[in-house]
C-alpha positions in Angstrom: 0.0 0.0 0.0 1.3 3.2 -1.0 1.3 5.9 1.8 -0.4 9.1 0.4 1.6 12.4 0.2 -0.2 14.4 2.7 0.3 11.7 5.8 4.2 11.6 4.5 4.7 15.8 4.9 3.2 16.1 8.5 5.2 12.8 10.3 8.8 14.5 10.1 7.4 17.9 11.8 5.8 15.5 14.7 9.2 13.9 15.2 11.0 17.3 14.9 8.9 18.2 18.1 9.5 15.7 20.4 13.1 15.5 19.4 13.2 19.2 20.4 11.4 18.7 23.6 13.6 15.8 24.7 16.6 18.2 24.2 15.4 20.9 26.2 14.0 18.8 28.6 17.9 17.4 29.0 19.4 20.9 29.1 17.0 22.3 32.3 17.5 18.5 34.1 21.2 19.4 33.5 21.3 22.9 35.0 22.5 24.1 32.1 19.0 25.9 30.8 16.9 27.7 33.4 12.6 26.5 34.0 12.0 30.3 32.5 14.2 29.9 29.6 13.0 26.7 28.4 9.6 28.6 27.7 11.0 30.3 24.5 11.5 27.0 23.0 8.0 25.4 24.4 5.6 27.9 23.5 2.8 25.3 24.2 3.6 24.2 27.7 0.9 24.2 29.9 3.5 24.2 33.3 2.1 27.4 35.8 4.7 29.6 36.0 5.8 30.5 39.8 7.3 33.3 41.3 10.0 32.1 43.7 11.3 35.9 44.7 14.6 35.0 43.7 16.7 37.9 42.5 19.9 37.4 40.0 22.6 40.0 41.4 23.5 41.8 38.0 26.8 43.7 37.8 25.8 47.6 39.4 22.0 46.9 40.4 21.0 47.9 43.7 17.9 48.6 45.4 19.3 50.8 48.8 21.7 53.9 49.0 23.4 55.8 51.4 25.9 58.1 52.6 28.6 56.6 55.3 31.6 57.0 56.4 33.9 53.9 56.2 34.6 52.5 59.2 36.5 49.2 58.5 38.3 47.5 55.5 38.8 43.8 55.5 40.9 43.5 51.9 41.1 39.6 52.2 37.4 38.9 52.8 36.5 41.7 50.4 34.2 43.5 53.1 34.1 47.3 54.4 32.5 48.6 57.3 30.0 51.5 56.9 28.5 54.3 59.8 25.3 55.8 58.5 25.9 59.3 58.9 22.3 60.3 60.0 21.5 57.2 62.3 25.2 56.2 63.5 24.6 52.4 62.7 27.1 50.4 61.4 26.8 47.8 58.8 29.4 45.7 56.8 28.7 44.4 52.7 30.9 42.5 50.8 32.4 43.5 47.3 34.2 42.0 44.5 35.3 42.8 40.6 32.0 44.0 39.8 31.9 46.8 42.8 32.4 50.5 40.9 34.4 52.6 42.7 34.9 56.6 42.0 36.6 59.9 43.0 33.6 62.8 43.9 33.5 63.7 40.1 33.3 60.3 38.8 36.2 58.9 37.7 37.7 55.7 38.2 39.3 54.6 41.8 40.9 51.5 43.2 39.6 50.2 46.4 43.4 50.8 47.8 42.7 54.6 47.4 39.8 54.1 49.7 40.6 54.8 53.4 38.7 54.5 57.1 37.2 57.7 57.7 36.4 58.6 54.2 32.6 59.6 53.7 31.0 57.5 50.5 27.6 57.5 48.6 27.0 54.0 48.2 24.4 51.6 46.4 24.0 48.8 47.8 21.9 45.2 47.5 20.4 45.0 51.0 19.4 41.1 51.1 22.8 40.1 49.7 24.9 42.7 51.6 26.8 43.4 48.1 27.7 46.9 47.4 27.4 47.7 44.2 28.8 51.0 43.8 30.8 53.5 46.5 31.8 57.6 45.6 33.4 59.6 47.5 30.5 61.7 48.6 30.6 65.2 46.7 28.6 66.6 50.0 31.8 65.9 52.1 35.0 68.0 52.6 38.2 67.0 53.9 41.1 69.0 56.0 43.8 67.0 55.7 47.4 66.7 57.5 45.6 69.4 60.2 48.5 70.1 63.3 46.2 72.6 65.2 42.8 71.6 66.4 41.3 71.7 69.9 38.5 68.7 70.3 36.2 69.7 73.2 34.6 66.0 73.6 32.6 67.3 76.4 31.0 70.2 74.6 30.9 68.1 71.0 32.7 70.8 69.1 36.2 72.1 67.8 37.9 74.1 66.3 39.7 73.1 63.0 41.6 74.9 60.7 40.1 78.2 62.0 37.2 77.4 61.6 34.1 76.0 64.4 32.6 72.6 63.7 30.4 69.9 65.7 31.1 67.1 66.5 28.8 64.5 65.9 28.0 61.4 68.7 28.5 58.4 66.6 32.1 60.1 65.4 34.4 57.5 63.6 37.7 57.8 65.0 40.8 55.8 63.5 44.4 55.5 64.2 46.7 53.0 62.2 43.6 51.4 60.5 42.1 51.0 63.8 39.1 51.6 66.3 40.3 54.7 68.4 38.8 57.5 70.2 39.3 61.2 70.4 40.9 61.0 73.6 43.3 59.2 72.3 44.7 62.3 70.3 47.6 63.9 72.0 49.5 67.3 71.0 52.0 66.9 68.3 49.4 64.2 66.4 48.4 65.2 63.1 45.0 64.7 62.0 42.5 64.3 58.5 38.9 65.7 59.6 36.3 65.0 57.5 32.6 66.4 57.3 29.8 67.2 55.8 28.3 71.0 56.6 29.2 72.1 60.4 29.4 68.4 61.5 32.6 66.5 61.7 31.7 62.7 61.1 35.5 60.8 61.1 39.1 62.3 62.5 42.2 60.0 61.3 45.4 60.5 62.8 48.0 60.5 60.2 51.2 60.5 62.2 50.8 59.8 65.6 53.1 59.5 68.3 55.3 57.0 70.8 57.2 57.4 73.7 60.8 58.2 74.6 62.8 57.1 77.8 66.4 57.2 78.9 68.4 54.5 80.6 71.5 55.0 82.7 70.8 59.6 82.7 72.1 59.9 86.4 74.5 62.2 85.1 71.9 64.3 82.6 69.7 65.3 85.2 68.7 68.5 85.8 70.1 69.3 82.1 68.2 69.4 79.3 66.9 67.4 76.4 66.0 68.3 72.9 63.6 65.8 70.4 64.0 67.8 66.8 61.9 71.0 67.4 59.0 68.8 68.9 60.1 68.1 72.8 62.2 70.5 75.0 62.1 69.2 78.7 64.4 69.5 81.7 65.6 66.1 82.4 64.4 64.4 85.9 64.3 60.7 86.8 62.2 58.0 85.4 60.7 60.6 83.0 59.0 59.7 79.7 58.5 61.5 76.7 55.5 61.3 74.6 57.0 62.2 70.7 55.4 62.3 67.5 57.0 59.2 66.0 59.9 59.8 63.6 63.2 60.1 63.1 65.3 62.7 65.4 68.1 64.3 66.2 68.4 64.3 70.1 70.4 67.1 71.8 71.4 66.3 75.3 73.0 69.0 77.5 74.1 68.9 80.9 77.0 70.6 82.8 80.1 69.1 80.9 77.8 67.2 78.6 76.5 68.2 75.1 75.7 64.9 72.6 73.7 64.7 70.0 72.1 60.9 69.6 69.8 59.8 66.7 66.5 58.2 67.7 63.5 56.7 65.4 60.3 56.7 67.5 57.9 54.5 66.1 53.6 54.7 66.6 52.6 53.6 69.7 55.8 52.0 71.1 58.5 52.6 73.8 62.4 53.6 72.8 65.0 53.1 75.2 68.2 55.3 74.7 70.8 54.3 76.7 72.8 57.8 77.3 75.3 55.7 80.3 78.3 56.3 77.9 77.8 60.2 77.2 81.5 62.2 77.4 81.7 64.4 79.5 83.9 67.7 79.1 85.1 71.0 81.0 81.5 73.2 81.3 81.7 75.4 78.5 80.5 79.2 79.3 79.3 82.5 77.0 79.0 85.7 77.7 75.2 87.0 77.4 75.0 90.8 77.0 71.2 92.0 78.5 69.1 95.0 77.2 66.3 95.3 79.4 63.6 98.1 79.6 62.7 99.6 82.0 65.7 100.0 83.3 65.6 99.1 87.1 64.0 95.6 85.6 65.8 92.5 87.5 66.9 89.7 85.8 67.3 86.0 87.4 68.9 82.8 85.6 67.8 79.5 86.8 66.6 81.6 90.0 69.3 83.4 90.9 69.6 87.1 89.9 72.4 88.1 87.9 74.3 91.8 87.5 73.3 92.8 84.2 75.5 96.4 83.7 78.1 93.9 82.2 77.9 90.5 79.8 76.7 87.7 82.4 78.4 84.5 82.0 76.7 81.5 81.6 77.1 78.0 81.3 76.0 76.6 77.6 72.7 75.1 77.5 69.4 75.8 78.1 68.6 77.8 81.2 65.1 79.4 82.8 65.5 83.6 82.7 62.7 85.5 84.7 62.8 89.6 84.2 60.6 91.6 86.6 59.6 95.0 87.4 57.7 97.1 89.6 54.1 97.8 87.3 54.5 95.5 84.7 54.3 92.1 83.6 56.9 89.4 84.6 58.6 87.4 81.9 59.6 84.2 82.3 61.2 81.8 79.6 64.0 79.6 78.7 67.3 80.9 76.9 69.1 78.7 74.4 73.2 79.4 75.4 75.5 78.2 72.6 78.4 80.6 71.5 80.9 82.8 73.2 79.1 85.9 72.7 75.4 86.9 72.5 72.8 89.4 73.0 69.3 89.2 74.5 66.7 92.6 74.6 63.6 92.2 76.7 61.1 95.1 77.1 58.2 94.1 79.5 54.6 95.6 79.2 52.8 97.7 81.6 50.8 95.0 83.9 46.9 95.1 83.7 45.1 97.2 86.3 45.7 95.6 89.6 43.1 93.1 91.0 42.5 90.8 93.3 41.7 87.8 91.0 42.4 87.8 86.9 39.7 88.7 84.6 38.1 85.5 83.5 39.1 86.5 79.9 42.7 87.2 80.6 45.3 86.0 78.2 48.6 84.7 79.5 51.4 86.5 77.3 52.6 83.3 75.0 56.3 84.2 76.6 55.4 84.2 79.8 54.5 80.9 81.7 51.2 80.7 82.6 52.6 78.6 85.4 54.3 81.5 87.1 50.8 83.1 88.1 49.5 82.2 91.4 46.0 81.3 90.5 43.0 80.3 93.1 42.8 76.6 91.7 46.4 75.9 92.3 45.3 75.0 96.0 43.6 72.2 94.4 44.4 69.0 93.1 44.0 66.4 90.2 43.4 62.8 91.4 44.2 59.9 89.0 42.2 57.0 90.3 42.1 54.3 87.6 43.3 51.9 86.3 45.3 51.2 89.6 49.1 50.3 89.9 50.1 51.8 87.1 53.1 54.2 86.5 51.4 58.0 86.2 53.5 60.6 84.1 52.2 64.0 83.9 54.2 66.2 80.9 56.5 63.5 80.7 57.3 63.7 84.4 56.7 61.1 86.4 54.5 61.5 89.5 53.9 58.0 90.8 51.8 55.2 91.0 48.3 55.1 90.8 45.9 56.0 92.4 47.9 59.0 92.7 47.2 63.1 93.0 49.2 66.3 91.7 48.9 70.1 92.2 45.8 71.5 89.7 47.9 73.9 87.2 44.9 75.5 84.5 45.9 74.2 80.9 46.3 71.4 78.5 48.9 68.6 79.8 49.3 64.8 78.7 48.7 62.0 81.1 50.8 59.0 80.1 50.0 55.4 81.8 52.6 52.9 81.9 53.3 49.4 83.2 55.3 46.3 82.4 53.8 43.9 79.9 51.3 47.2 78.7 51.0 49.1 76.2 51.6 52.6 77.4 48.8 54.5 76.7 48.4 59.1 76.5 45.5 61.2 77.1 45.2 65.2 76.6 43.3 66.2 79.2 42.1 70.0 80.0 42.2 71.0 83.0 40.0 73.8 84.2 40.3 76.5 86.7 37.8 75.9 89.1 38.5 76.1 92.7 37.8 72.4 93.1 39.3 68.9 92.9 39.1 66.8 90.0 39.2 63.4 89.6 39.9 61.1 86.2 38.8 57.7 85.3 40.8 56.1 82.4 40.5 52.8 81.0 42.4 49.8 81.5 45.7 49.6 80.2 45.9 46.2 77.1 48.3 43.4 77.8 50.8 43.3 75.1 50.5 41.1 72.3 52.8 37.7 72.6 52.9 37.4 68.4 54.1 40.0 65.2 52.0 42.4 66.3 53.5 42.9 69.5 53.8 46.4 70.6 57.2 46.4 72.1 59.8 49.1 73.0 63.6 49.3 71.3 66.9 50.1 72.7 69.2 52.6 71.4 72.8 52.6 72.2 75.8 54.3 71.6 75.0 57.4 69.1 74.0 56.0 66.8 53.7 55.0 75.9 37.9 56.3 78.5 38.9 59.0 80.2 36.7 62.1 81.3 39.1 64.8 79.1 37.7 68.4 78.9 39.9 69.1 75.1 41.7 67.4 72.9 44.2 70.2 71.3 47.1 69.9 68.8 49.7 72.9 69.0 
């Protein structure tokens, strides 16, 4: 029987059709062919289509944004750490290849140009955590390598740059890529602020600081010693420095001693320079020729007052000189002596109309020693309670253990905190001039770390270190 020619056109199609429908059938049961593709090859297929509220994370989509200020980077997980700057929460979300990263006017970044403290626009996939794109926020304005700032944590403001900011409560502090706090901040750190408006959202110290302390300085003391142009201090026992960290020349001068030793003090750690070996020479002397108006002004060197119709001769080094006068305003201040022959002129100012107390906005002369006024709080004192057993230094001078008290002097001075097996820690405090007793609470001091990241202190030889702070101020 011959099949006719209409039944022999339509048998191919039918087989075309289930061969196709196999095939796809293969391809979704292999993973390689999604459920909602397969429906452009099955036109007829009567499977109900469900919506499983799965989303496919496509390179830049988002559906949040935000402005932050980085917090935290974690390069080897590929996560950062964001502060919302309106609500102060933190959150973390992950980012890869496909993260966008730009400047404030658009162009290109890499991550490694992004830093803690820097305030972003992000987009970001909330569900998935995945940022999808981060710009430095072109609301936000940066003062960077800032030396002279005054942080009043107390009264959330400073003064930066000379200008008056707020600062804000959830305020991201970092030091060395890590958590820190404002207190933290000691004179001679230098600082990036950031903001946005009158509101300072992150403060990052740059170059911060360590601590200086010399071994075997029997025969330094009472002379003087000189860090670069960052530290000038008479030299008494025990005493440790607090010194932005770098590399110095150190100038030590005593009677029949003048070395100069070079010291690297690194972030956070303790250098030991062993000065037992200094030379010691006949005391070398210069003649100092004094102009002083008015003319029956008296002048003293080191206390004792000196005969000035003729040169005075002094010892070389650095010595305290204290000119006073009947009805004006006494000068006290150190003198640098270094050569044979030199001059000093001092003219003193009429004093302020006499009274029995200061005027409450009276400036202290910056040559004069604020120090050398005999103010009401003086008869009260600072208390150090906590933590407890620990080595108290106050300017670099040591004053005991803890719990431990000292005379209240008006101004900005560093408290250091040191013990074995600690890392030292410093706090600028502000101390007001109130005719009462304060008393400071600081945190406990950390164990040091027994691995690489131990915070240790170094020897040098031969010539070749939350509190209840007032201010934070840089010079």
């Amino acid at each position: 029987m011959r099949r006719s020619s209409k039944e022999g056109k339509h048998k191919p199609v039918v087989l075309a059709v289930a061969i196709l429908s196999i095939l796809t059938a293969g391809l979704v049961a292999a993973g390689l062919l999604s459920a909602s593709d397969s429906i452009g090859f099955a036109h007829e297929s009567t499977y109900e289509k469900h919506d499983t509220g799965f989303v496919i994370a496509q390179p830049g989509s988002y559906d949040s944004v935000d402005i932050a200020v980085v917090k935290e980077m974690d390069a080897d997980k590929g996560r950062i750490t964001f502060m919302n700057v309106e609500t102060g929460k933190y959150y973390t979300l992950d980012y890869d290849g496909t993260t966008v990263i730009q400047d404030k006017y658009g162009s290109g970044m890499s991550m490694a140009q992004i830093h803690e403290g820097d305030i972003v626009d992000v987009a970001f996939l909330r569900n998935k955590k995945k940022l999808a794109s981060m710009k430095l926020s072109e609301n936000a304005w940066v003062l960077e390598k800032v030396e002279k700032y005054n942080f009043d944590v107390l009264g959330k403001n400073a003064e930066v740059g000379g200008g008056t900011y707020s600062l804000r409560n959830n305020l991201v502090v970092s030091s060395d890529g890590a958590d820190s706090q404002l207190e933290d901040i000691v004179r001679g750190d230098v600082v990036s602020v950031s903001g946005i408006g009158n509101s300072i959202y992150s403060v990052v110290v740059e170059e911060g600081h360590g601590y200086l302390k010399l071994d075997n300085d029997e025969y330094l003391r009472g002379g003087w010693i000189e860090v670069g142009q960052s530290v000038i201090q008479q030299i008494t026992e025990d005493m440790l420095l607090v010194v932005p960290e770098g590399t110095y020349d150190v100038h030590l001068t005593a009677s029949g001693i003048d070395e100069v030793r070079k010291v690297t003090v690194y972030r956070n750690q303790e250098t030991t320079l062993d000065v037992g070996n200094v030379e010691m020479e006949e005391p070398k002397t210069g003649r100092i020729l004094f102009a002083v108006m008015p003319g029956n002004a008296t002048v003293s060197i080191d206390g004792t007052e000196v005969d000035i119709s003729a040169p005075v001769e002094i010892e070389y080094g650095i010595h305290r000189m204290t000119v006073e006068a009947e009805g004006y305003d006494t000068i006290s201040q150190y003198i640098k002596v270094s050569q044979d022959l030199a001059s000093i002129s001092v003219t003193l100012e009429k004093s302020l109309e006499e009274e029995e107390d200061y005027p409450a906005d009276y400036t202290t002369p910056s040559s004069v020693s604020a120090n050398e006024y005999n103010s009401a709080a003086s008869n009260y004192k600072v208390y150090i309670d906590s933590p407890s057993d620990v080595e108290v230094y106050l300017d670099g001078i040591y004053i005991g253990m803890s719990p431990v008290n000292f005379k209240k002097e008006p101004g900005t001075h560093t408290i250091t905190l040191r013990r074995p097996g600690y890392v030292t820690k410093s706090y600028t405090i502000q101390i007001d001039d109130e005719e009462k007793d304060v008393t400071y609470s600081f945190t406990d001091l950390v164990k040091e770390k027994n691995n690489s990241d131990t915070i240790s202190g170094n020897t040098v030889n031969g010539h070749e270190t939350v509190s209840e702070n007032r201010s934070v101020s840089g010079n």
